[in-house]
N, C-alpha and C positions, 0 to 999 in steps of 0.2 A: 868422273866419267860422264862422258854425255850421252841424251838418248840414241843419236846415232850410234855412237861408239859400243855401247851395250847390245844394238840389232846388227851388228857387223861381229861383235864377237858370237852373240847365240845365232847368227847363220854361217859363221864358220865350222860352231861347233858341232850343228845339224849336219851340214856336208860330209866333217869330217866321220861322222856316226855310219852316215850312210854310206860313206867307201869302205869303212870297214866290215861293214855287212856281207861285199862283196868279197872280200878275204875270208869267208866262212866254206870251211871244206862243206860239198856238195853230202858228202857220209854221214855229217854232226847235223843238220837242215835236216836230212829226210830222216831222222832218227824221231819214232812216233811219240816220245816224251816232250820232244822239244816242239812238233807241228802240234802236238794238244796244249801244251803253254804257250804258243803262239796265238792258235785260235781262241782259248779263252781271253788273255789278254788283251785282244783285240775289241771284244765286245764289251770288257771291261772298262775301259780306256772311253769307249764311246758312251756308255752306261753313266758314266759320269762326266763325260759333258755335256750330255744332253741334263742329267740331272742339276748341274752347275746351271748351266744356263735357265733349266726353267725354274727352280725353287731360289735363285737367288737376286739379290740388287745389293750389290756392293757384299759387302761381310755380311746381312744380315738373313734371316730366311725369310721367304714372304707366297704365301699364299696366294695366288690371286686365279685369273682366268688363265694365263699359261699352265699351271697345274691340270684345271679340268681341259683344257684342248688336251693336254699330253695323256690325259684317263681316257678321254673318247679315241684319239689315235689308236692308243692300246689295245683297246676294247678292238674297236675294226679290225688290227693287225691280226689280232688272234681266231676271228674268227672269217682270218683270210679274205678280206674285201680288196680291193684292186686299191693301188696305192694311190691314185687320183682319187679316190672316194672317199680315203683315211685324209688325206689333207684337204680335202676341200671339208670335208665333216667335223674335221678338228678347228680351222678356221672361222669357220659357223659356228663352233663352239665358245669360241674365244669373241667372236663379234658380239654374240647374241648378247652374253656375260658383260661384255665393256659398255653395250648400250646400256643393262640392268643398271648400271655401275658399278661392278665389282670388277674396274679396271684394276691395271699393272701400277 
């Protein structure tokens, strides 16, 4: 199977997920068990790709200045700074770090 042939089947099969989404009775949706498993999941799902993304290079786990931009981020998020100040803060963090050299 080729690489096309593989992103033509998992975008068929996202499609197909997604119209059946719409076949979900409006009754089973607003049921408050299944929007709190939703919502959690949701951050869940994000939670680890952002964690993927920053703790990792290929299989192995790695340290570097992505970690501390994503502790500064954090840090800002929580104590509610404007979301332009979390990423330009986080960025600077990650620069300052790469100059030191504790690049990626």
């Amino acid at each position: 199977m080729t690489l096309w042939t593989t992103i033509l089947i998992a975008s068929a099969v996202v499609l197909g997920t997604k119209l059946l989404g719409y076949l979900v009775p409006a009754r089973v949706a607003a049921h408050p068990r299944i929007q709190r498993i939703s919502d959690v999941l949701t951050v869940a799902l994000l939670a680890s790709l952002v964690v993927t993304q920053t703790a990792a290079i290929g299989s192995a786990i790695v340290v570097d200045a992505r970690l501390a931009a994503l502790a500064v981020g954090a840090v800002l998020l929580r104590i509610r700074a404007p979301f332009i100040v979390v990423v330009l803060a986080a960025a600077a963090a990650a620069a300052a770090l790469r100059a030191m050299g504790w690049a990626a």
